[in-house]
Backbone as JSON, one array per atom type, in Angstrom:
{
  "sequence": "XXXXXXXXXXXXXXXXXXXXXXXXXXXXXXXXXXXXXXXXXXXXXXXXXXXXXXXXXXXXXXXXXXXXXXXXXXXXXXXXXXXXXXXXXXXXXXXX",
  "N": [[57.73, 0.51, 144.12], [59.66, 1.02, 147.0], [62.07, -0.65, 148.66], [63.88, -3.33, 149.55], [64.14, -6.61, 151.39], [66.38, -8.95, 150.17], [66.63, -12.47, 148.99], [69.4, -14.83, 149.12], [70.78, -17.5, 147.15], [74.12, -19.05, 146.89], [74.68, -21.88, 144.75], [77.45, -22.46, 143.88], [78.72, -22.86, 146.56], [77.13, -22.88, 148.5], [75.96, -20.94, 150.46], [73.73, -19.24, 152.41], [72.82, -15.62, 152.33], [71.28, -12.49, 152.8], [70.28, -9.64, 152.11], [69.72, -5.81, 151.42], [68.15, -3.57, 149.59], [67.17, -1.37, 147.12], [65.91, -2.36, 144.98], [64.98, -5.05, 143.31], [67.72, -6.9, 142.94], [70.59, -8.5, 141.41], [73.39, -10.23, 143.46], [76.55, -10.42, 144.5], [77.8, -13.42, 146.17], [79.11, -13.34, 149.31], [80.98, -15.1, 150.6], [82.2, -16.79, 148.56], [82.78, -14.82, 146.52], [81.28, -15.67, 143.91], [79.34, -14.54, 141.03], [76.79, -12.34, 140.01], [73.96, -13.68, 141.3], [70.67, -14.1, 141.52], [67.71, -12.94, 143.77], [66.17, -15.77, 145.41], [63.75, -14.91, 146.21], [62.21, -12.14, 147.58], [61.41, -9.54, 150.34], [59.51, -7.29, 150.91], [59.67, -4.25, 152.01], [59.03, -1.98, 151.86], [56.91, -0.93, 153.38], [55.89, 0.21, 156.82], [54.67, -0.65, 159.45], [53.84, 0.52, 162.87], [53.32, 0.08, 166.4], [52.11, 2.95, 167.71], [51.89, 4.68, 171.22], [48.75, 3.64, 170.8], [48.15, 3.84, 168.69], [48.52, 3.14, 165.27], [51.62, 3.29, 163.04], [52.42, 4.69, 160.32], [55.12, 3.97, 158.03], [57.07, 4.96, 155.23], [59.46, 3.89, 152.94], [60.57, 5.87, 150.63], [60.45, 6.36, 146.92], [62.99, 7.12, 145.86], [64.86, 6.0, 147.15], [68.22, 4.54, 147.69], [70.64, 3.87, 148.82], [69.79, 3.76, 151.5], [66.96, 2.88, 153.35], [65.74, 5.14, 154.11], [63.09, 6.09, 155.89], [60.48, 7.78, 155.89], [57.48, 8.57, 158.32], [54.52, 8.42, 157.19], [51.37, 8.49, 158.01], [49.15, 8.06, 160.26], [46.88, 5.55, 161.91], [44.05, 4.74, 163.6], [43.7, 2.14, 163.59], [45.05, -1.08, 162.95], [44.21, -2.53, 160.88], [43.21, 0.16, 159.44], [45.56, 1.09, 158.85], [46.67, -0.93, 157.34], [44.93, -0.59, 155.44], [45.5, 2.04, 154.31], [48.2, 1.71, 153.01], [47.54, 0.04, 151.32], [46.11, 1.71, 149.76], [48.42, 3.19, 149.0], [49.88, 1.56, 147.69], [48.47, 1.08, 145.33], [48.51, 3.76, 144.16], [51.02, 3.84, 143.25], [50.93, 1.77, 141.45], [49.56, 2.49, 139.52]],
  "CA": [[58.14, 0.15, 145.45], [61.22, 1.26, 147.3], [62.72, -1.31, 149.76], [63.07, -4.97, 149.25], [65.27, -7.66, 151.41], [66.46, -9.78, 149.27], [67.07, -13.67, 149.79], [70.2, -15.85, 147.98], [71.64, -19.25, 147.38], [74.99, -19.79, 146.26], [74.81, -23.16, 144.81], [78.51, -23.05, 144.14], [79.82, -22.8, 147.58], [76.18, -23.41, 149.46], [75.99, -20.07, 150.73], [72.47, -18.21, 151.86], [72.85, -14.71, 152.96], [70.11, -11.76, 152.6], [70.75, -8.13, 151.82], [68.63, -5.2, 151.74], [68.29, -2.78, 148.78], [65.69, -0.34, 146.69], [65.46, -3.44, 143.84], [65.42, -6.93, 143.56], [68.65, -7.43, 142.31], [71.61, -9.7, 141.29], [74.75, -9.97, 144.05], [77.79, -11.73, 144.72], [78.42, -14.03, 147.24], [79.81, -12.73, 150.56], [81.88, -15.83, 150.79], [83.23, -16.8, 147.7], [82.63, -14.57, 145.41], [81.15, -15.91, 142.71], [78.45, -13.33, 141.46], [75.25, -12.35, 139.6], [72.85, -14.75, 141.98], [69.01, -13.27, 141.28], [67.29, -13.31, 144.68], [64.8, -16.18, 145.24], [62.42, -14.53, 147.74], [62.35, -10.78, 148.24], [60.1, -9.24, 150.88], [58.79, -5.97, 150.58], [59.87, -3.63, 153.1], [58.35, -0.23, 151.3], [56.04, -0.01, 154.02], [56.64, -0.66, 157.81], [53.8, -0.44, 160.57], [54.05, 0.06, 164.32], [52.54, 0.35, 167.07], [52.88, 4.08, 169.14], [50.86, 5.28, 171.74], [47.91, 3.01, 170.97], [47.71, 3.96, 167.12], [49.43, 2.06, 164.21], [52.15, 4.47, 162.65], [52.86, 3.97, 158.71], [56.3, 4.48, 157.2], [56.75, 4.35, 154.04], [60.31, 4.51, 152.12], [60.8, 6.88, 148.88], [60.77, 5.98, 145.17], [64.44, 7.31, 145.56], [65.81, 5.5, 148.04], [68.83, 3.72, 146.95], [71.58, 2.91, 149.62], [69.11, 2.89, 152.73], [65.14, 2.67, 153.73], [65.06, 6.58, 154.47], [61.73, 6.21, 156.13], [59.53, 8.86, 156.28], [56.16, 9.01, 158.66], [53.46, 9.07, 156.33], [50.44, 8.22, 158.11], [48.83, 7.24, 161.39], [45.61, 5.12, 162.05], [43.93, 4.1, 164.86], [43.88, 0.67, 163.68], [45.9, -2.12, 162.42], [43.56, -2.19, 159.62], [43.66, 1.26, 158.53], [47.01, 1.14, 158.88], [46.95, -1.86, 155.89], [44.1, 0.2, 154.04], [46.52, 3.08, 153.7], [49.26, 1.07, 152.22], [46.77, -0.67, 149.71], [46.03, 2.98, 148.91], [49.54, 4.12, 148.23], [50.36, 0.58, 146.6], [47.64, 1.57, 143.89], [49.02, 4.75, 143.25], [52.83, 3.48, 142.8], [51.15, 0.81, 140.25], [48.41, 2.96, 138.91]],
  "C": [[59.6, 0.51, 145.65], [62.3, 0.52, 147.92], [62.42, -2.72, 150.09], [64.55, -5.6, 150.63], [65.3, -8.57, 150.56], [67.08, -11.01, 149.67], [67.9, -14.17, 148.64], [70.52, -16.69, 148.69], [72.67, -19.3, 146.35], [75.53, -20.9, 145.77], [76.46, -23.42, 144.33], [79.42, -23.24, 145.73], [78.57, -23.61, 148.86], [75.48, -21.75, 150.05], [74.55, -19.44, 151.03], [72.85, -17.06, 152.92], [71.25, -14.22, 152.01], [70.73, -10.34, 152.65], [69.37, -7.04, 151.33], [68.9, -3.67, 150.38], [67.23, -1.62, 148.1], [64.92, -1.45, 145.25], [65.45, -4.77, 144.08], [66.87, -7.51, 142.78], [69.73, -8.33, 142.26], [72.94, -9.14, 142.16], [75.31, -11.12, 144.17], [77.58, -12.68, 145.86], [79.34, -13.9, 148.48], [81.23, -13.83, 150.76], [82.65, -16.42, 149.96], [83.38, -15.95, 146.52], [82.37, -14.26, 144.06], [80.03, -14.73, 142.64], [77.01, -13.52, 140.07], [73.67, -13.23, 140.01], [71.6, -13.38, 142.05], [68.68, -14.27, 143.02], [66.03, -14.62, 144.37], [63.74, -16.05, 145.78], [63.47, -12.92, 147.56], [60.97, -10.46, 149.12], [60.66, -7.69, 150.75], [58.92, -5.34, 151.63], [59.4, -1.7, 152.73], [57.89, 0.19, 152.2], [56.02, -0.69, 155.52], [55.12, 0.14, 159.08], [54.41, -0.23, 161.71], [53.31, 1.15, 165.15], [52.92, 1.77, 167.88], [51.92, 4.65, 169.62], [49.46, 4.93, 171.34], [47.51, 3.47, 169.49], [48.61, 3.21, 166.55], [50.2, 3.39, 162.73], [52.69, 3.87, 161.14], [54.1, 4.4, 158.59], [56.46, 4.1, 156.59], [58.46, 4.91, 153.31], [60.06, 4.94, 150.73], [60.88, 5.9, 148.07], [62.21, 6.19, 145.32], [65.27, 7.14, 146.14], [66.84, 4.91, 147.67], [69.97, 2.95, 148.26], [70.69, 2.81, 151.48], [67.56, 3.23, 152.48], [64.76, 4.62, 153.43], [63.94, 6.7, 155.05], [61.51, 7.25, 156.26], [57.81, 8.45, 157.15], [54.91, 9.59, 157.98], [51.97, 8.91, 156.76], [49.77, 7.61, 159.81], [47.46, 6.96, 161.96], [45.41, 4.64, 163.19], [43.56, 2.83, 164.85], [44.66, -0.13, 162.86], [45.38, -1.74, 161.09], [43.39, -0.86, 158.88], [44.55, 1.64, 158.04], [47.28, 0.66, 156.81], [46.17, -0.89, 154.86], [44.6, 1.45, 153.33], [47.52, 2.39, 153.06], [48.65, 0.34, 151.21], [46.68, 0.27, 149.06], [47.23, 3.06, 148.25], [50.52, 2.93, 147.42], [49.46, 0.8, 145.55], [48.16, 2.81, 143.33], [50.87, 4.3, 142.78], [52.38, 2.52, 141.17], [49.92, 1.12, 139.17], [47.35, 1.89, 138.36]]
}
């Protein structure tokens, strides 16, 4: 997978921000500082639906994304549900 938000809690200061990356990884604290906080919630933003012109349009960011999403247009179904059944597809091939 390429594209996570990621959720923190700074329990020294209180702090929850969210940040958006290609991993789930450990960041500082926007407000004080302190650092290495592991997210406790990431959502999965690899793969992004929407609606255009009465079909459901897939985008899907790269394996090599690193400082943004890059989307690319990989797919477009004429239903919600195909939409998802293509992204189950190309989540099986990412995790063989």
């Amino acid at each position: 997978m390429a594209w996570y938000r990621n959720f923190y809690h700074c329990t020294d200061c209180g702090t929850h921000w969210e940040d958006e990356w290609s991993c789930c990884c450990d960041d500082e604290c926007p407000v004080c500082g302190s650092g290495d906080w592991s997210p406790y919630e990431s959502e999965d933003l690899t793969f992004l639906v929407e609606k255009e012109d009465g079909q459901f349009v897939v985008w899907e960011s790269p394996i090599g994304a690193e400082d943004g999403p890059n989307y690319s247009r990989v797919a477009v179904a004429p239903s919600a549900h195909g939409a998802r059944s293509y992204i189950t597809y190309r989540q099986a091939a990412y995790w063989g």
